[in-house]
KOLFI-633861 format. One record per residue (C-alpha): residue number from 0; residue in one letter; chain; x, y, z. Coordinates in Angstrom, 3 decimals. Example, Ala and Ser with C-alpha at 12.3 -4.5 7.8 and 13.67 -1.06 7.14 Angstrom:
<tilums>
{tilum 0,"a","A",{12.300,-4.500,7.800}}
{tilum 1,"s","A",{13.670,-1.060,7.140}}
</tilums>
This chain:
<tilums>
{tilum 0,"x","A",{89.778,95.941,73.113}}
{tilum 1,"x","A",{93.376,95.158,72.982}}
{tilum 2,"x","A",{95.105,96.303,76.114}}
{tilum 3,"x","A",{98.572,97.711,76.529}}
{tilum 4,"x","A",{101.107,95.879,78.744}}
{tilum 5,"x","A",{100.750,98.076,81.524}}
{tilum 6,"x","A",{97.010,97.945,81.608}}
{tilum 7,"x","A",{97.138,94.542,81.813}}
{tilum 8,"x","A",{99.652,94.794,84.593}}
{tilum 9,"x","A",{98.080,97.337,86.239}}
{tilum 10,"x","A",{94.402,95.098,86.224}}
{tilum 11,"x","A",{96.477,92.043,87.671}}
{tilum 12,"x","A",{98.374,93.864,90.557}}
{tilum 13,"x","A",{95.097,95.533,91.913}}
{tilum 14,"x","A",{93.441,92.280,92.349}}
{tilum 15,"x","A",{96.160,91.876,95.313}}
{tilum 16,"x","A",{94.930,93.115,99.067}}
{tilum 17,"x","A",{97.995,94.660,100.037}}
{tilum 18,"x","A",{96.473,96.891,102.553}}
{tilum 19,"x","A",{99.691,97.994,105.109}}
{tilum 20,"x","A",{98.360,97.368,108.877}}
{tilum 21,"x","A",{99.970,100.101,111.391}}
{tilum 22,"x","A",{101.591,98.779,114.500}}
{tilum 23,"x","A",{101.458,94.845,113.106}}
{tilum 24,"x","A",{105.065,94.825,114.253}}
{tilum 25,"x","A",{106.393,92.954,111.045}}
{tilum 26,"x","A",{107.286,93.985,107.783}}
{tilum 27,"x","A",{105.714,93.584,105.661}}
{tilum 28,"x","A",{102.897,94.519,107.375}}
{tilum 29,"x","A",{100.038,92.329,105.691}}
{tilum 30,"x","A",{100.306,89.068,103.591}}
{tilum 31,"x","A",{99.334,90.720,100.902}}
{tilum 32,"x","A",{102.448,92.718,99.993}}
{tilum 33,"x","A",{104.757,89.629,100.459}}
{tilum 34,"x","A",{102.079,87.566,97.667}}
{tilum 35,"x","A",{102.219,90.447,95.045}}
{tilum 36,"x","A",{105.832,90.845,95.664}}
{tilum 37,"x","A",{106.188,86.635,94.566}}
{tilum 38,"x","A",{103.931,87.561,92.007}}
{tilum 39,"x","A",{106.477,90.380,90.351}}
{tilum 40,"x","A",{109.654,88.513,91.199}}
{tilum 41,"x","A",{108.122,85.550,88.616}}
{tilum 42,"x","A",{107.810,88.273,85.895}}
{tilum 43,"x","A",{111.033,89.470,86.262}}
{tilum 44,"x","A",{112.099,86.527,85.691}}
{tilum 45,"x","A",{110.225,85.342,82.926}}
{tilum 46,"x","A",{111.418,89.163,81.406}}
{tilum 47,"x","A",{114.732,87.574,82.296}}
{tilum 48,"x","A",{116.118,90.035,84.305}}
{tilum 49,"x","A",{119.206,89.648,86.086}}
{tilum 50,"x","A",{120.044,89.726,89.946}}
{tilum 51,"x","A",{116.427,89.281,91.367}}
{tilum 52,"x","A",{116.005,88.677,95.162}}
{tilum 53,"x","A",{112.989,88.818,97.113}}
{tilum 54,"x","A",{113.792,88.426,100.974}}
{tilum 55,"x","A",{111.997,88.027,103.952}}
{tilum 56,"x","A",{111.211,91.724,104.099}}
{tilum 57,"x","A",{109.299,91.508,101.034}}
{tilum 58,"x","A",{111.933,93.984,99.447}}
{tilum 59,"x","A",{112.398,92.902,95.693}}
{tilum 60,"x","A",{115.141,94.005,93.451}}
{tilum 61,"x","A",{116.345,92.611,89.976}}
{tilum 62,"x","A",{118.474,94.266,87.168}}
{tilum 63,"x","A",{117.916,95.177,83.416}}
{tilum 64,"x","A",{121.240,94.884,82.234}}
{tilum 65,"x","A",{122.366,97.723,79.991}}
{tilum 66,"x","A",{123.800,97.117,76.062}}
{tilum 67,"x","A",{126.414,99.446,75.935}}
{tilum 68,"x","A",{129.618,99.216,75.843}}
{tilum 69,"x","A",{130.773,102.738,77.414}}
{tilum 70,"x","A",{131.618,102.037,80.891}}
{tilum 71,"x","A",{130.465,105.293,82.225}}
{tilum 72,"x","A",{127.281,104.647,82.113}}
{tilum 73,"x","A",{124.992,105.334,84.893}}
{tilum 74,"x","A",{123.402,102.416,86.612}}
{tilum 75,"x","A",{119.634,104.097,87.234}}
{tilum 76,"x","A",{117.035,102.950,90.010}}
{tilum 77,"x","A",{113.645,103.180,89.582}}
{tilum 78,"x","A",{111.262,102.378,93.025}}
{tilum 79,"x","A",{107.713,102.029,93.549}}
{tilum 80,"x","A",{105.696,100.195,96.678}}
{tilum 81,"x","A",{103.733,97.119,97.186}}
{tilum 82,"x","A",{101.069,98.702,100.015}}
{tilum 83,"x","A",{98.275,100.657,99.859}}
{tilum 84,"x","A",{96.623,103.347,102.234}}
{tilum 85,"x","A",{94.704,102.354,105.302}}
{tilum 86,"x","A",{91.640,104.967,105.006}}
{tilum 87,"x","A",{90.171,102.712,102.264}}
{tilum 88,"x","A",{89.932,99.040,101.360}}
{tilum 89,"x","A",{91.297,97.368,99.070}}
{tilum 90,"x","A",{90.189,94.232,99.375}}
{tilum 91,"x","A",{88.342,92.968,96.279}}
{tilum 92,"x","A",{88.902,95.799,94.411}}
{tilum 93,"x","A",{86.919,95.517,91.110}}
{tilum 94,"x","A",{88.616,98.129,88.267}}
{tilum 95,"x","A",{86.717,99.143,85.539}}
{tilum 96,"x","A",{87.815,101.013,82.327}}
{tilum 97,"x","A",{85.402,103.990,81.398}}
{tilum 98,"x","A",{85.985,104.148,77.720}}
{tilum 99,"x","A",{85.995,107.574,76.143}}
{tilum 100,"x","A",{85.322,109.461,78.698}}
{tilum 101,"x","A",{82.397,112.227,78.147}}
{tilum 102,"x","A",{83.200,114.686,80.453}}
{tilum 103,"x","A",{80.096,114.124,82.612}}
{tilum 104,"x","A",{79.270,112.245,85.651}}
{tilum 105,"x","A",{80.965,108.442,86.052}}
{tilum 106,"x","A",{78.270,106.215,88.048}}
{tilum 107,"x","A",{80.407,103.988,89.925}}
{tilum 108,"x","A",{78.076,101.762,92.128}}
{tilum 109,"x","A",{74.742,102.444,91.076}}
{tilum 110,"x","A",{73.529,100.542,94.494}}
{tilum 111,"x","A",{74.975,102.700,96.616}}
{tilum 112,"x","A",{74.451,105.575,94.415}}
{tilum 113,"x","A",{78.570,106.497,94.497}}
{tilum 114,"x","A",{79.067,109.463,91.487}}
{tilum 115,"x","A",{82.609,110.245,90.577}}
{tilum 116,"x","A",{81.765,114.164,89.209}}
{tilum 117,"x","A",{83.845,116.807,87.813}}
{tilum 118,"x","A",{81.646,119.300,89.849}}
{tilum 119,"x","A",{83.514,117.730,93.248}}
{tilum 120,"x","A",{86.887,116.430,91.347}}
{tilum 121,"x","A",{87.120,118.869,87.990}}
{tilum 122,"x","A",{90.654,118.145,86.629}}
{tilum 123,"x","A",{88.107,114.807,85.347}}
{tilum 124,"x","A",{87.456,117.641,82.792}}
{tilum 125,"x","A",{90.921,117.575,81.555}}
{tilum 126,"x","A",{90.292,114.138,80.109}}
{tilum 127,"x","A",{87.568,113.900,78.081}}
{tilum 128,"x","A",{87.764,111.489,75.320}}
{tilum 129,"x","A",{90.510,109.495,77.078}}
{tilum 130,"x","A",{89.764,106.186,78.749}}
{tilum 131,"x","A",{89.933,106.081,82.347}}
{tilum 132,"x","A",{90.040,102.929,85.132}}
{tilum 133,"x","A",{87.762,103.638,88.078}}
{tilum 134,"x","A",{86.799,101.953,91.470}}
{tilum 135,"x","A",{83.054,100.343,91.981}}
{tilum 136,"x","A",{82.748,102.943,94.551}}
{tilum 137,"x","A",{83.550,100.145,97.435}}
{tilum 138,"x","A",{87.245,100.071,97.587}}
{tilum 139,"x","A",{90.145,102.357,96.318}}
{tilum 140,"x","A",{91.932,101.169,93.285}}
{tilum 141,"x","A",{95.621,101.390,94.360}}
{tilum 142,"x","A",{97.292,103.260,91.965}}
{tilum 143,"x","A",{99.253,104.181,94.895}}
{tilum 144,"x","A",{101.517,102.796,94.095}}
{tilum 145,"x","A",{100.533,99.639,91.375}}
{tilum 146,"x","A",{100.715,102.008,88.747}}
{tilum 147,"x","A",{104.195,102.625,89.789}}
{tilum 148,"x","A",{105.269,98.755,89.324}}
{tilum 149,"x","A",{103.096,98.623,86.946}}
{tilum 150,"x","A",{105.270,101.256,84.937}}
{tilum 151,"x","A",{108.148,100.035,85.506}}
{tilum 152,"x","A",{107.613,96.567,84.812}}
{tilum 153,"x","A",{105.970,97.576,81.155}}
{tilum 154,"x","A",{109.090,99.537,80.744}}
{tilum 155,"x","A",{111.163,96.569,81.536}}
{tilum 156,"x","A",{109.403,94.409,78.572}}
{tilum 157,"x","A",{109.727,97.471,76.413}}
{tilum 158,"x","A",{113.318,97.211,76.549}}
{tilum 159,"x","A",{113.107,94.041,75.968}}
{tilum 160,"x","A",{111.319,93.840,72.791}}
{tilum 161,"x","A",{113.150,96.642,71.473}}
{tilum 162,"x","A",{117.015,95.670,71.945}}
{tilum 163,"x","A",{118.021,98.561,69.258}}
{tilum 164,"x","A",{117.563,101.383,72.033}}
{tilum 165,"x","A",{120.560,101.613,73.840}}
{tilum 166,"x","A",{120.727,102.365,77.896}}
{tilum 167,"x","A",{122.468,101.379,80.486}}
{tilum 168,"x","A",{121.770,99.218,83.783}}
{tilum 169,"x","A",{118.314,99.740,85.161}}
{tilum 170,"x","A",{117.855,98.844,88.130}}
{tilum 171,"x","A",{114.504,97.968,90.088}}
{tilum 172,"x","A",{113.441,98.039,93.548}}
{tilum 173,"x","A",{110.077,97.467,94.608}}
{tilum 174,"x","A",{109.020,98.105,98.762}}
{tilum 175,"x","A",{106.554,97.243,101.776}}
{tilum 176,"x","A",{104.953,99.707,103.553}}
{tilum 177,"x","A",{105.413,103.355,102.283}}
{tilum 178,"x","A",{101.963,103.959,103.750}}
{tilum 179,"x","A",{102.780,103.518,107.004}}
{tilum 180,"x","A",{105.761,105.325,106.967}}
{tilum 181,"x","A",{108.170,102.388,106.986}}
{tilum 182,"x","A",{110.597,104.552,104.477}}
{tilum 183,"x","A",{112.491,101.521,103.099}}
{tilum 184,"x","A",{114.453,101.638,105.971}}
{tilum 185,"x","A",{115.768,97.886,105.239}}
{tilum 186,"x","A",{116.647,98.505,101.774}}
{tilum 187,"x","A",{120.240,97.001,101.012}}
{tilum 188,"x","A",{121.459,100.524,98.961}}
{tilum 189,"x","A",{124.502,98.810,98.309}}
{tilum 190,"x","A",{122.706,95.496,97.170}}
{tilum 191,"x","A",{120.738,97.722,95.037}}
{tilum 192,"x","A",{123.754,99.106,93.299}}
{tilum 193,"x","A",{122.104,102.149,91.761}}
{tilum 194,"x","A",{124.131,105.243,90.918}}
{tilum 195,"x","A",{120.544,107.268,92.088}}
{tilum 196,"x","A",{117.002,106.813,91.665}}
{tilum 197,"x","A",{113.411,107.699,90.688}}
{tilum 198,"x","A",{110.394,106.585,92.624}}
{tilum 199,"x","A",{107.525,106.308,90.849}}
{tilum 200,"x","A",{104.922,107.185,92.807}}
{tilum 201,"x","A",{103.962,110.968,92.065}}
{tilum 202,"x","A",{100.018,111.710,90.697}}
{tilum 203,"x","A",{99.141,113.750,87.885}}
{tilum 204,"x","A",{100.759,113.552,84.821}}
{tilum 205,"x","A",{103.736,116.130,84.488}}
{tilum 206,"x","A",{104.086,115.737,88.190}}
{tilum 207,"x","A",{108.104,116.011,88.884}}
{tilum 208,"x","A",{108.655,116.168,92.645}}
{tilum 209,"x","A",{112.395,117.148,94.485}}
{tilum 210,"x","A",{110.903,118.924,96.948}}
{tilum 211,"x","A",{109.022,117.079,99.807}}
{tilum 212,"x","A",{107.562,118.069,103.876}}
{tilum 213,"x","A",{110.391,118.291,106.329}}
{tilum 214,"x","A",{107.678,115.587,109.066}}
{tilum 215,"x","A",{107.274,114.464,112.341}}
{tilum 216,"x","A",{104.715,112.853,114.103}}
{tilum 217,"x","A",{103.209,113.208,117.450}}
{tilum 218,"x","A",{101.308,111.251,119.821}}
{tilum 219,"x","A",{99.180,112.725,122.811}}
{tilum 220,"x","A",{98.239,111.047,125.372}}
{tilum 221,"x","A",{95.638,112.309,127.849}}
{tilum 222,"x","A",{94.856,110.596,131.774}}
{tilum 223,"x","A",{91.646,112.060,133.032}}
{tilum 224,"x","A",{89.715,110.837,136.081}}
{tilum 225,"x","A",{86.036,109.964,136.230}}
{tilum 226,"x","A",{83.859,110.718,139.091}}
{tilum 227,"x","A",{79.924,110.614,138.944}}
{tilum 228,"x","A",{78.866,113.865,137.751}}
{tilum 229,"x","A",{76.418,114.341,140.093}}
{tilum 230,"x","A",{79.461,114.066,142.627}}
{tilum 231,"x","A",{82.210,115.476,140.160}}
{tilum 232,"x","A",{82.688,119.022,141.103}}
{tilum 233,"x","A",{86.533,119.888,141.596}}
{tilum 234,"x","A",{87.372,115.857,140.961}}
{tilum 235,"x","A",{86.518,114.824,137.250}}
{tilum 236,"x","A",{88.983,115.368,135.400}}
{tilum 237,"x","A",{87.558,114.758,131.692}}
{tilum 238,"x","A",{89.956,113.962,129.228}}
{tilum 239,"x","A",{88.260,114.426,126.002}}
{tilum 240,"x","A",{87.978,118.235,127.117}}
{tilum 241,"x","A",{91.285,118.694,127.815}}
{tilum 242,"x","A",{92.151,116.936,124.240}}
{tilum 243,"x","A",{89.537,119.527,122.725}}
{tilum 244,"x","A",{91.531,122.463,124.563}}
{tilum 245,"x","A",{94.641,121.036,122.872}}
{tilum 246,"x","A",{93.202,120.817,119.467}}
{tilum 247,"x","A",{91.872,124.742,119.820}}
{tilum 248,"x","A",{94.807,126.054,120.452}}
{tilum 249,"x","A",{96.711,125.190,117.373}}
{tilum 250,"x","A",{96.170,127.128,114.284}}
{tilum 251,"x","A",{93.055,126.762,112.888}}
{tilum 252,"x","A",{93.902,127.617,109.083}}
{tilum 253,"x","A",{96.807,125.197,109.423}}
{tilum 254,"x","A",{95.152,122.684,108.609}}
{tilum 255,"x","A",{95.584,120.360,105.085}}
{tilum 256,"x","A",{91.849,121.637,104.234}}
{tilum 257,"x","A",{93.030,125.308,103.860}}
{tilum 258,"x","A",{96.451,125.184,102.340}}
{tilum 259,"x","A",{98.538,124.553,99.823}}
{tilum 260,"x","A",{101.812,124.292,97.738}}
{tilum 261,"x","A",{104.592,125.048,100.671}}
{tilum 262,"x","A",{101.998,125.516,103.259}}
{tilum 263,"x","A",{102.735,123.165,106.126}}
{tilum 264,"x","A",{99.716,122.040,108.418}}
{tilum 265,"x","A",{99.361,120.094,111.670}}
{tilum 266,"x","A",{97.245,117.294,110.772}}
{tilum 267,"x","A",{94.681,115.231,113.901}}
{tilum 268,"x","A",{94.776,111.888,112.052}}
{tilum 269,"x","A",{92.595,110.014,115.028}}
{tilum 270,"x","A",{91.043,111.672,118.505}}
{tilum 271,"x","A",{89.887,108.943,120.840}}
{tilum 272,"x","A",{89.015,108.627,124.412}}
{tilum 273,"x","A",{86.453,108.984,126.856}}
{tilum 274,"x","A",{86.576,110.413,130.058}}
{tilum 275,"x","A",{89.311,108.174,131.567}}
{tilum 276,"x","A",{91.666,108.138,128.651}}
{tilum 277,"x","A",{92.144,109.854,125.039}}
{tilum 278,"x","A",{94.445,109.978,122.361}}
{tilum 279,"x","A",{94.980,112.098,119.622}}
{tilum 280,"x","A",{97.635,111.099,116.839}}
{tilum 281,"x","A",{99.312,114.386,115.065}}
{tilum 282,"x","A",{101.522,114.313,111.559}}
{tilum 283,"x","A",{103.683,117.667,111.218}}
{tilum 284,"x","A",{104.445,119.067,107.599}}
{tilum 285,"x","A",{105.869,121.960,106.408}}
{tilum 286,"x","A",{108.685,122.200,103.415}}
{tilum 287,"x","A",{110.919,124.901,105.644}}
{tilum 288,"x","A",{112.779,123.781,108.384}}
{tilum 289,"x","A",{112.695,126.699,110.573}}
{tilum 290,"x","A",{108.495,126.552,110.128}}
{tilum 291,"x","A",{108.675,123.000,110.465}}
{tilum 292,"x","A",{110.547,123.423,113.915}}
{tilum 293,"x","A",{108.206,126.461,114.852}}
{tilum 294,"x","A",{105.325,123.972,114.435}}
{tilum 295,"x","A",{106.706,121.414,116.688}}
{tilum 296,"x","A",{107.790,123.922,119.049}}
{tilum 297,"x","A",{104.243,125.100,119.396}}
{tilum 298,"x","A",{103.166,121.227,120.013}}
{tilum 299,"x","A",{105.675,121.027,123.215}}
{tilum 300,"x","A",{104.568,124.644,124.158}}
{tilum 301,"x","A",{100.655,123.639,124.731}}
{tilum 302,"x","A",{101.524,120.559,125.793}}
{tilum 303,"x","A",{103.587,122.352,128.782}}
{tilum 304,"x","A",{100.840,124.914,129.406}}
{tilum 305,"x","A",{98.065,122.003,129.761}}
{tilum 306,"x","A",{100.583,120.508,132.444}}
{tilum 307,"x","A",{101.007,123.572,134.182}}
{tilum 308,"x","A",{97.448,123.774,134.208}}
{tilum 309,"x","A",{95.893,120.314,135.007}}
{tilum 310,"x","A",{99.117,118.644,136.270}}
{tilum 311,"x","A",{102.455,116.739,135.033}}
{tilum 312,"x","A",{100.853,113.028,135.179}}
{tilum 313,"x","A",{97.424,114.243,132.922}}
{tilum 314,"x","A",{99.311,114.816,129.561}}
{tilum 315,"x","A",{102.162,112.768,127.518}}
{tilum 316,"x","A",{103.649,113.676,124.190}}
{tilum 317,"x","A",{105.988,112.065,122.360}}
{tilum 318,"x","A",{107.404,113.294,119.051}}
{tilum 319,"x","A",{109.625,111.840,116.378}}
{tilum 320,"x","A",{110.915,113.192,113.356}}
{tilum 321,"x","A",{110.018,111.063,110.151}}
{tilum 322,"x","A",{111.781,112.607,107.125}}
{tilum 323,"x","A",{113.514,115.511,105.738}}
{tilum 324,"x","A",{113.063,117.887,102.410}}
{tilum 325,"x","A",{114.942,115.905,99.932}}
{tilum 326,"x","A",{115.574,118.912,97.954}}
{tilum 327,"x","A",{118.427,119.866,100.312}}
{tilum 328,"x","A",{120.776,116.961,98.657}}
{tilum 329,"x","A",{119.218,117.057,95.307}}
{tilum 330,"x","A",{120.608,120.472,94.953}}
{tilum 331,"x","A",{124.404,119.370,93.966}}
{tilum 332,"x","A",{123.265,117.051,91.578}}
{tilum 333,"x","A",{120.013,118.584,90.315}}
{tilum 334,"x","A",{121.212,116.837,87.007}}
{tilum 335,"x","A",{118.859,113.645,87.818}}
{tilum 336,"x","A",{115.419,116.169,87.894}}
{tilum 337,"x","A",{116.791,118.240,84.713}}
{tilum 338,"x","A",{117.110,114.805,82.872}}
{tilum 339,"x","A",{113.478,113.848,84.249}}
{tilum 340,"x","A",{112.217,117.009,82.970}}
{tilum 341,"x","A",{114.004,116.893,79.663}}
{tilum 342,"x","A",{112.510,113.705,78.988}}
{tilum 343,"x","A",{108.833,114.648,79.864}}
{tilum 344,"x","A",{109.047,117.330,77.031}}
{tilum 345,"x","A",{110.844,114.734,74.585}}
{tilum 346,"x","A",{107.483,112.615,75.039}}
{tilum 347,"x","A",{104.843,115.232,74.777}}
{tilum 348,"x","A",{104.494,116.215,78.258}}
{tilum 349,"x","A",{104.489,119.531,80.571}}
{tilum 350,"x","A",{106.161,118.705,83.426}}
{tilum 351,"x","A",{104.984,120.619,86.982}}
{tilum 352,"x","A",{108.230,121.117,89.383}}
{tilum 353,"x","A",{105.395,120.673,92.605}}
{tilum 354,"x","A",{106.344,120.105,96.053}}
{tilum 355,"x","A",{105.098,116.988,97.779}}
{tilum 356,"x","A",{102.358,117.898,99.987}}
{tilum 357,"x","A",{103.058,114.324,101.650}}
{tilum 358,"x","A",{105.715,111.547,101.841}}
{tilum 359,"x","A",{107.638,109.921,99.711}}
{tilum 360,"x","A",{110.886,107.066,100.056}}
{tilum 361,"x","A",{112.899,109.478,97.908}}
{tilum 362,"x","A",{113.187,111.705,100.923}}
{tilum 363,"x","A",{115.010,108.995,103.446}}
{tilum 364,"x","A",{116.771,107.089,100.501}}
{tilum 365,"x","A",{117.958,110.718,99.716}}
{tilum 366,"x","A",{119.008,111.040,103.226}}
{tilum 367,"x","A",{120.934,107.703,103.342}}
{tilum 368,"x","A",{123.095,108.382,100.145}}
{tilum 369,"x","A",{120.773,107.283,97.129}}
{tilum 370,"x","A",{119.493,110.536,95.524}}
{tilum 371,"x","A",{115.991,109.943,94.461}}
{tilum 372,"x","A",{113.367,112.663,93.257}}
{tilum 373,"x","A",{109.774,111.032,92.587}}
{tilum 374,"x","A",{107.897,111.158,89.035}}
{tilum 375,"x","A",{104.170,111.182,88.008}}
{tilum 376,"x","A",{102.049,107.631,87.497}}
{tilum 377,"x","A",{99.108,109.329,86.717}}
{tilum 378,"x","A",{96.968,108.761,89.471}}
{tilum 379,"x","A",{93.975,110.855,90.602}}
{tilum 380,"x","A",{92.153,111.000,94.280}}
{tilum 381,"x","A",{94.698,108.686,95.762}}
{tilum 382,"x","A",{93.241,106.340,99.182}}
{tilum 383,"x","A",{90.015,106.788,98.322}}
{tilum 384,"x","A",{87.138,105.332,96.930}}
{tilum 385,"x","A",{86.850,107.870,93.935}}
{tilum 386,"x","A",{90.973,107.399,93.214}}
{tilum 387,"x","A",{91.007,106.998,88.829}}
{tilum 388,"x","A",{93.583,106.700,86.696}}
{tilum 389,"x","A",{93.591,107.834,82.678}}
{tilum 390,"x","A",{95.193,104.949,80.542}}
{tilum 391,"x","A",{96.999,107.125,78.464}}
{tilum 392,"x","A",{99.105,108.827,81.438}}
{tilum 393,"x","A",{100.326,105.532,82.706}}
{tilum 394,"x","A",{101.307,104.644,79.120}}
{tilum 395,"x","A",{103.451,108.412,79.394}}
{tilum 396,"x","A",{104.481,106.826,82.170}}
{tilum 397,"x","A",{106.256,104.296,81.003}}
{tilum 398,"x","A",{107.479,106.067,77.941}}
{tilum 399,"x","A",{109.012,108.676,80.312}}
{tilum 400,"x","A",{111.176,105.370,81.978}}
{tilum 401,"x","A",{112.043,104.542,78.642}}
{tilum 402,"x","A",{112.846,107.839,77.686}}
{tilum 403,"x","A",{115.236,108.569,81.019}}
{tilum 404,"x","A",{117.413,105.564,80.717}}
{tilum 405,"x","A",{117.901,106.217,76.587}}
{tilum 406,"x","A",{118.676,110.506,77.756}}
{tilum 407,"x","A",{121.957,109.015,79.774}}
{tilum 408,"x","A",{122.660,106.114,77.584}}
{tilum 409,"x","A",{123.110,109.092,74.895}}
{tilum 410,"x","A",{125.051,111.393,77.312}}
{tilum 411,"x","A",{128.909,111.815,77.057}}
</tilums>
């Protein structure tokens, strides 16, 4: 069959390992990132687009000029990033389009006896008779965030074989790292030269996000002593219980298994240790800021009782902020979501005003100046090995680019 541009794209930029590596120390973090990123700064060129960098950083930006003549024009970003999660490979990923979906079971690795089901996952329901791209069951598929570039770069050749739609400057920005929280801190913002900014990197079609966690992170550290048990009696000190205390005394229905929407959770991402030693590694959500500081509060306040209780030297925690609810500078110019929204409707589609129950680089680029809310790619079951994506929402995708840039280039 013939495939649409950002298909094909989509099918090429998966075939890249650009798995981020926490703690490498670089950035980008893996070689990966910096190969696709070569491999996206030679299509913008061919597209002949106009400014394009890559630098060391693997940060890539080039420019769509606009064809107007009206100088007040915005100049519009649109972001997406080069890494995918950690949980899941994605080395030799292996994509494969499910044509006409029937609504029933997908058998993705028949070896292994992997089922993708709408009894576990049943928004699958919602696309019967569409065709869908799917993992082997092995790897994830990266649609976080592929899809993203992928959008944008079919959106790029869209203007380009159809000169007669006017817009203005788009500009393009593609990142390193988002996974591990890296938050395009190195991104030139007034290299980039965008008036503000979409990053697309949202999930389910409709999905139009201004509304993110307020996060932090915490690491515990816990020094136990070991002693032969027989002999241990008032001298072990076991560290893995003490880490088990800590972990019992937080909420238990805080957790991202039991909530939802603007529910904020303390999240154990690893617990390891043994007697002598363990760590546990904390992320901190919630969308209000006076629950987001009640939650860390509660962190310091256990981690001062287990002190009290098994002494200053057993327990270390150290906490950093990562990003703020973007929503908070969105709100003066809440013109950039309306526009979003406008032009989901103009293309057929319902948009969902959702928080995001995660990050996103819209919330530090927000921060820093460049107002960016985040908008759907279409994506499904993100980091894992049962992560899909329907053709036809990508292909909204792009039409939703398309439709933004023409909404201002019409606009007084």
């Amino acid at each position: 069959m013939e495939m649409s541009s950002v298909v094909v794209r989509f099918l090429k930029y998966v075939s890249f390992d650009t798995q981020s590596i926490e703690n490498a120390g670089v950035v980008p973090s893996s070689p990966g990132q910096m190969d696709l990123a070569r491999e996206v700064v030679l299509e913008m060129e061919k597209l002949e687009m106009t400014d394009v960098s890559i630098d060391e950083n693997a940060y890539v930006m080039g420019t769509l000029p606009g064809n107007m003549e009206r100088e007040n024009v915005p100049s519009i970003g649109f972001i997406a990033h080069f890494d995918t999660a950690r949980e899941v490979s994605g080395l030799n990923v292996r994509p494969r389009i499910v044509k006409d979906y029937d609504g029933g079971d997908i058998l993705l690795n028949r070896d292994e006896k992997i089922v993708l089901s709408p009894r576990e996952f049943p928004e699958l329901r919602d696309y019967k008779g569409q065709d869908l791209i799917v993992t082997d069951g092995t790897t994830l598929l990266g649609a976080d965030d592929k899809a993203g570039i992928a959008i944008i770069m079919a959106a790029v050749q869209f203007f380009k074989e159809h000169p007669e739609i006017n817009h203005g400057p788009m500009k393009v920005c593609f990142t390193p790292d988002e996974e591990i929280g890296h938050q395009a801190r190195l991104l030139d913002i007034e290299k980039f030269g965008a008036d503000f900014a979409y990053t697309v990197d949202g999930g389910a079609l409709g999905d139009l996000n201004y509304m993110t966690f307020n996060a932090a992170k915490a690491d515990i550290m816990i020094h136990g002593r070991n002693v032969h048990p027989g002999k241990a009696k008032g001298k072990m000190i076991n560290s893995v219980l003490i880490g088990n205390e800590f972990l019992s005394m937080l909420p238990p229905d805080e957790i991202p298994a039991m909530t939802e929407d603007f529910e904020g959770f303390y999240h154990v991402l690893s617990f390891k240790g043994d007697v002598e030693k363990t760590e546990l590694k904390y992320i901190i959500r919630d969308h209000g800021m006076s629950k987001f500081r009640e939650k860390k509060a509660r962190v310091e306040e256990i981690t001062a009782f287990l002190k009290a209780k098994y002494g200053d030297n057993v327990i270390e925690l150290h906490m950093e902020d990562q990003y703020y609810n973007m929503s908070e500078h969105l709100k003066d110019s809440m013109h950039i979501v309306e526009t979003a929204e406008m032009g989901m409707r103009a293309i057929g589609v319902e948009p969902r005003m959702e928080p995001v129950r995660g990050g996103t680089d819209g919330a530090s680029l927000s921060a820093r100046g460049l107002l960016t809310p985040n908008i759907f790619t279409g994506g499904h079951n993100f980091h894992g090995r049962f992560e899909y994506i329907p053709i036809s929402s990508m292909e909204k995708g792009v039409e939703l680019v398309v439709k933004i840039l023409e909404l201002y280039g019409d606009m007084k």
